[in-house]
C-alpha positions as CSV (number, residue, x, y, z in Angstrom):
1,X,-23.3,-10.5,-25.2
2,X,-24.8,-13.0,-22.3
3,X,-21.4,-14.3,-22.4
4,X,-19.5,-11.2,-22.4
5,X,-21.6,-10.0,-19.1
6,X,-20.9,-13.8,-17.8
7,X,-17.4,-13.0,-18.2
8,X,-17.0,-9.9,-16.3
9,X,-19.0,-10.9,-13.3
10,X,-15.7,-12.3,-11.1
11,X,-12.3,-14.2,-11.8
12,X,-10.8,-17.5,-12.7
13,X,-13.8,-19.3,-11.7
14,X,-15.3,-17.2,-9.4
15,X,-14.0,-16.2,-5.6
16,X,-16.7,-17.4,-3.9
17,X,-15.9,-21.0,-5.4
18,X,-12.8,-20.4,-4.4
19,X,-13.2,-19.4,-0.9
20,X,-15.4,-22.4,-0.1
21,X,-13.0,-25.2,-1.8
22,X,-10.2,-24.4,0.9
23,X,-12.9,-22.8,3.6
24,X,-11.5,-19.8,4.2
25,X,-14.0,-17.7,6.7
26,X,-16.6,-20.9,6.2
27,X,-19.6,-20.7,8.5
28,X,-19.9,-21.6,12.2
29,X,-22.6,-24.0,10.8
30,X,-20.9,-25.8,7.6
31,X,-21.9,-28.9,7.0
32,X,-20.9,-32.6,8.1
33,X,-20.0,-33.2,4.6
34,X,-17.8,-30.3,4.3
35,X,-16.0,-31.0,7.5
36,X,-15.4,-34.4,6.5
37,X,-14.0,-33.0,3.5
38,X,-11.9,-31.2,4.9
39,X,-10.3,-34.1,7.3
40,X,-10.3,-36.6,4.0
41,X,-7.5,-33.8,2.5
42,X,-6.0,-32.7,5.0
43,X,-2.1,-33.9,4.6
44,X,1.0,-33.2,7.0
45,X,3.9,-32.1,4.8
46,X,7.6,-31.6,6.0
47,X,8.2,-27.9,6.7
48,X,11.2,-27.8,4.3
49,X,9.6,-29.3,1.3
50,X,7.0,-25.5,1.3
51,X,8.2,-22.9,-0.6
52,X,6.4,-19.5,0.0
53,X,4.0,-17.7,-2.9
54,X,6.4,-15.6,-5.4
55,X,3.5,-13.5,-5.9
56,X,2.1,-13.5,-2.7
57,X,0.8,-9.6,-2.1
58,X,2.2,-9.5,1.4
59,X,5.8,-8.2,1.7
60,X,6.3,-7.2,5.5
61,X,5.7,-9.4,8.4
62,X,5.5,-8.1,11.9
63,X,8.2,-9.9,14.1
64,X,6.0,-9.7,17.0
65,X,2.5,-10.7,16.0
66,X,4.9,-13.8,14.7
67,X,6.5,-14.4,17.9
68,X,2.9,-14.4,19.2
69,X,1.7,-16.6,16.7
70,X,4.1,-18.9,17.1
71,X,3.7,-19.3,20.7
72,X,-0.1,-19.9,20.3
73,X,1.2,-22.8,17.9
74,X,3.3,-24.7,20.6
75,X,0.5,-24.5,23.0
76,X,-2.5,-25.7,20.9
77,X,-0.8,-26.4,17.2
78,X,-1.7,-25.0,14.1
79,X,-5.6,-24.8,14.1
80,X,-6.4,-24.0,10.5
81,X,-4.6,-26.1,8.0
82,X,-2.5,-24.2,4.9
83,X,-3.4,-24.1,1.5
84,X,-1.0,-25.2,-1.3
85,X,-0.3,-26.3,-4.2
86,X,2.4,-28.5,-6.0
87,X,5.6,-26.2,-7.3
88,X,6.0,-26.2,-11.3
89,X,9.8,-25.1,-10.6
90,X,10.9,-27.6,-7.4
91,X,10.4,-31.3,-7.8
92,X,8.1,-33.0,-5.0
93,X,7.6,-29.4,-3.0
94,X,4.3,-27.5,-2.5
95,X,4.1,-23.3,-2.7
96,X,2.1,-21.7,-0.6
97,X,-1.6,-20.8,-1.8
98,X,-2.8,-19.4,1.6
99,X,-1.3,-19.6,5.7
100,X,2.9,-18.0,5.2
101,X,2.2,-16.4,8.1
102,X,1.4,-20.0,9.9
103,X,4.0,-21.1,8.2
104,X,6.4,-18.7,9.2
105,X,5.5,-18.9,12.8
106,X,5.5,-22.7,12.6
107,X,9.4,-22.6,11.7
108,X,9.9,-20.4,14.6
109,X,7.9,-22.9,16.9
110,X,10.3,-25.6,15.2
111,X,7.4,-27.5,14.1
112,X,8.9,-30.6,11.6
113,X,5.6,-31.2,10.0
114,X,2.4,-28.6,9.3
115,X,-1.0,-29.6,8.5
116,X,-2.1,-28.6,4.8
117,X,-5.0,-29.2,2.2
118,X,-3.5,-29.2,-1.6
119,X,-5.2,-27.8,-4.6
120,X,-4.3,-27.8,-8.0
121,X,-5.1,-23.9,-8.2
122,X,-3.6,-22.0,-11.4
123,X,-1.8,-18.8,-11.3
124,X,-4.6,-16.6,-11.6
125,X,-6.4,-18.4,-9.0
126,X,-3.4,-18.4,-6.4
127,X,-3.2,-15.2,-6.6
128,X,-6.8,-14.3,-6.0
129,X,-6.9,-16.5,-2.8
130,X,-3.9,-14.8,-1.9
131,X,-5.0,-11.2,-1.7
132,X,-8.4,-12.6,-0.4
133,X,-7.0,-14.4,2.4
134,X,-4.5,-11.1,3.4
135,X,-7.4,-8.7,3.3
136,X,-10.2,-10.8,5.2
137,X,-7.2,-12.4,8.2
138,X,-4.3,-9.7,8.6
139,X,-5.0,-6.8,6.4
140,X,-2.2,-6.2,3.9
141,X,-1.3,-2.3,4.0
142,X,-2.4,0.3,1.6
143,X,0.8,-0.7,-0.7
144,X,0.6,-4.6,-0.6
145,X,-3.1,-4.4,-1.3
146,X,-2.8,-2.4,-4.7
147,X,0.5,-4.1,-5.5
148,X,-2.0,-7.9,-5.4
149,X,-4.9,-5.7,-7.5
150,X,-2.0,-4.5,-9.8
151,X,-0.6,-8.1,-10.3
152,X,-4.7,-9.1,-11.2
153,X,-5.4,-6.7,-14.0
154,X,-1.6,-6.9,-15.3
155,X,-1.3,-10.4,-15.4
156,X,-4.3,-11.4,-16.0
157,X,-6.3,-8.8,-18.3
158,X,-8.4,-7.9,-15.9
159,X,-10.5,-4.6,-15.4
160,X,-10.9,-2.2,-12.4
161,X,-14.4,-2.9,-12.4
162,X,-13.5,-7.2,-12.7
163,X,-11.6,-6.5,-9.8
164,X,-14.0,-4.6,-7.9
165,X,-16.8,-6.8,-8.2
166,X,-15.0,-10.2,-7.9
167,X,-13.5,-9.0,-4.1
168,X,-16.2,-6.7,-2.5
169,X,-14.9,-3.4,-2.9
170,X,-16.5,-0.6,-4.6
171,X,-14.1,0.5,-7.9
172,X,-13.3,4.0,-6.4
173,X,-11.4,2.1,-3.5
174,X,-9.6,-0.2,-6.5
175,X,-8.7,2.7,-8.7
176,X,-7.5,5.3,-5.0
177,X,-5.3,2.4,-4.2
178,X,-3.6,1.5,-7.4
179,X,-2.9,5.6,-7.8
180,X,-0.2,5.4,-4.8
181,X,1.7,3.1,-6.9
182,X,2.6,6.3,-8.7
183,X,4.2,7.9,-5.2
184,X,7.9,7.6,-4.9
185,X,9.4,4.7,-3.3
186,X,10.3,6.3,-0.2
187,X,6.8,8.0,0.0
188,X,5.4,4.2,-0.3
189,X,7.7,2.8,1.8
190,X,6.8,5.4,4.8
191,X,2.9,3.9,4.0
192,X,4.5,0.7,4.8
193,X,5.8,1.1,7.7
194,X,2.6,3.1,9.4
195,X,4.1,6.6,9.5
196,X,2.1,7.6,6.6
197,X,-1.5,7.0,6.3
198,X,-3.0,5.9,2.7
199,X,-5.3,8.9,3.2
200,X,-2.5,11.2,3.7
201,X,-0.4,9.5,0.6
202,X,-3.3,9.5,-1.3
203,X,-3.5,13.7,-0.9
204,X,0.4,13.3,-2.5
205,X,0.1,12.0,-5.1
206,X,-0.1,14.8,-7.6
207,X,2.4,16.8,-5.5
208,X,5.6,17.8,-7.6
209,X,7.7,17.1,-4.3
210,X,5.3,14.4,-2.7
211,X,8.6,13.2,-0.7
212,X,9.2,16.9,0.5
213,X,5.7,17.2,1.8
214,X,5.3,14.0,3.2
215,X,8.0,14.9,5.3
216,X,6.5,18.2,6.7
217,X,2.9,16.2,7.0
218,X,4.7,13.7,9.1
219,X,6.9,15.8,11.3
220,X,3.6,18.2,11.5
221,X,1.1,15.8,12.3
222,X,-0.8,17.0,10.1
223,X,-4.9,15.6,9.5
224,X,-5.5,14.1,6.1
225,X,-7.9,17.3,5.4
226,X,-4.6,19.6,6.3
227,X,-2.3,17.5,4.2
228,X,-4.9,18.2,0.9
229,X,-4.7,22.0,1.9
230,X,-0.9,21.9,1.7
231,X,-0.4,20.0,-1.4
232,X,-3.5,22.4,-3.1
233,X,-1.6,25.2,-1.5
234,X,1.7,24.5,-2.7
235,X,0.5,23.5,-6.4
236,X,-1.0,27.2,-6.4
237,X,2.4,28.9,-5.4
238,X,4.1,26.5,-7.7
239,X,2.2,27.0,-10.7
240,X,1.9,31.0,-9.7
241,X,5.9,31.2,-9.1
242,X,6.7,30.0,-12.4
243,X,4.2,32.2,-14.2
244,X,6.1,34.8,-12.6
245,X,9.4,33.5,-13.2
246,X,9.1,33.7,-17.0
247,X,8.2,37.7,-16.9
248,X,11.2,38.0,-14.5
249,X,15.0,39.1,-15.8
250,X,17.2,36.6,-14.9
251,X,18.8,38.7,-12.2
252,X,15.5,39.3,-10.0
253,X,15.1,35.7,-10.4
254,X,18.6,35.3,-8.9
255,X,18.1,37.4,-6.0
256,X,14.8,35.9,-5.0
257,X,16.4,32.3,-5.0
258,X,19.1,33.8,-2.7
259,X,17.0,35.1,-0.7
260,X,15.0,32.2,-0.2
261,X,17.9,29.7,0.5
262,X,19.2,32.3,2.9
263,X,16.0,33.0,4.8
264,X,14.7,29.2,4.3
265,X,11.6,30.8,3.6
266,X,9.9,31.7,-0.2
267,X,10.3,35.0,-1.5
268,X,8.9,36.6,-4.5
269,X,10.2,39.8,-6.0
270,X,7.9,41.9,-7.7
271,X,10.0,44.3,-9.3
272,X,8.5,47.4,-11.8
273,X,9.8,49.0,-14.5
274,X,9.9,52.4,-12.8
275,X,11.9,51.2,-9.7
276,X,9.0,50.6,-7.2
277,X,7.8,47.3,-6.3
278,X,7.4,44.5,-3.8
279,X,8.6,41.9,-1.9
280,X,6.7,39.0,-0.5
281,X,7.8,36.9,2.3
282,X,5.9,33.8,3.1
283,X,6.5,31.3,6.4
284,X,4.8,28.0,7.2
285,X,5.1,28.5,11.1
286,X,5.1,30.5,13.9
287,X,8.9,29.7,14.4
288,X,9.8,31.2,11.0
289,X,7.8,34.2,11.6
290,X,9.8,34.5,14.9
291,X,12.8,34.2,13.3
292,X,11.8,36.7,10.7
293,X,10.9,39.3,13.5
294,X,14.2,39.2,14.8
295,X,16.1,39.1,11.6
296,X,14.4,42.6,10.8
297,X,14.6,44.0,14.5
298,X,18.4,43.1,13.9
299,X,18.4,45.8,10.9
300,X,20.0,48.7,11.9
């Protein structure tokens, strides 16, 4: 049991370990000793001979924050040495453990040579540093960070709650980002690119048509609290349309789908058996209310 609870307290051998054998956010006061450390490894490797992180969680990098970067490395070099480690697949080159985006901006600075500690790290514990080092330098958006926490508990066995504990965030914020992998990729990829918020996805992604709504969220500007009013609102006249579908005949149903595609606008028929009835109109703005106005002050 001791062993069990042991077990579940972080990963690989723990982050903390981790994070203070490469230094990675290491006190304004560390020691001598780990200073000196730090000099002892330190190594300058040939740009060519790194290879970057197959699983590293970061997909996009901004072109101008490199630029930027790379431009602070010709004037004072690169302050922070990289983390690697040697490649299993390419004989007598390194992959990255931590610093693509130095390494990135080094190439664009033309640098020949970059400075660089190397660790033996395993899989699991490359990929932990990985995440780590994203989240606490450049956060990684919504999408990148649950695609890194995805990779841990697929590859690696591990839990929401292993997850949660071993990086500092609660499992509520683990388990509300691994739910917008289950978005569409175009939903995700507007998340990505800063159009979308993750709060706004998040509201999605029970949605039946979360691509449709994004869409009218985004061209809306709609508030996250709006966007989980629509998607409640349109589950309701979803769910309540196709109740009323199935007591319809298949020619009221017709008519009402015409009507809709013609009007752009939903319409339910409510059509009794002794010829009376009702029909129901619904717009989303102002502008289709207009336009309905003047369709019916056209009727002559």
């Amino acid at each position: 049991m001791a062993d069990r609870k042991s077990e579940r307290r972080g990963l690989g051998r723990g982050l903390s370990a981790l994070m203070a054998d490469i230094g990675i956010d290491a006190p304004n006061n560390e020691s001598v000793e780990r200073r000196e450390q730090t000099r002892s490894d330190l190594q300058y490797l040939p740009v060519e001979s790194i290879v970057p992180n197959p699983g590293q969680p970061r997909r996009s990098f901004d072109d101008s924050s490199l630029r930027e970067l790379s431009e602070s490395i010709r004037e004072k070099g690169i302050l922070q040495p990289m983390v690697v480690r040697p490649s299993a697949d390419h004989n007598g080159s390194f992959e990255i453990v931590a610093g693509e985006r130095r390494w990135r901006a080094a190439q664009l600075a033309q640098l020949t040579t970059v400075p660089a500690i190397v660790r033996a790290f395993s899989d699991q514990e490359m990929l932990e540093v990985a995440i780590v080092e994203n989240i606490q330098r450049e956060g990684l958006n919504a999408i990148e960070e649950a695609t890194g926490y995805r990779q841990l508990i697929d590859r690696f066995g591990h839990t929401q709650e292993m997850v949660a504990e071993a990086l500092g965030k609660s499992r509520s914020h683990i388990a509300n980002l691994l739910r917008l992998l289950n978005l569409p990729d175009d939903v995700r990829n507007m998340v990505i690119a800063g159009t979308l918020s993750a709060g706004h996805a998040r509201a999605l992604v029970t949605a039946e048509n979360p691509t449709e709504l994004a869409l009218r969220v985004i061209g809306k500007g709609l508030s996250v609290r709006e966007t989980e009013d629509l998607a409640r609102k349109v589950s309701h006249t979803k769910r309540r349309g196709n109740a009323d579908n199935r007591e319809k005949d298949a020619d009221t149903r017709a008519l009402q789908e015409d009507l809709s595609a013609n009007l752009g606008m939903s319409v339910v028929i409510d059509h009794r058996a002794g010829g009376e009835g009702q029909m129901t109109i619904r717009y989303d703005t102002l502008d289709q209310l207009d336009q309905l106005c003047q369709l019916l002050s056209s009727v002559r």
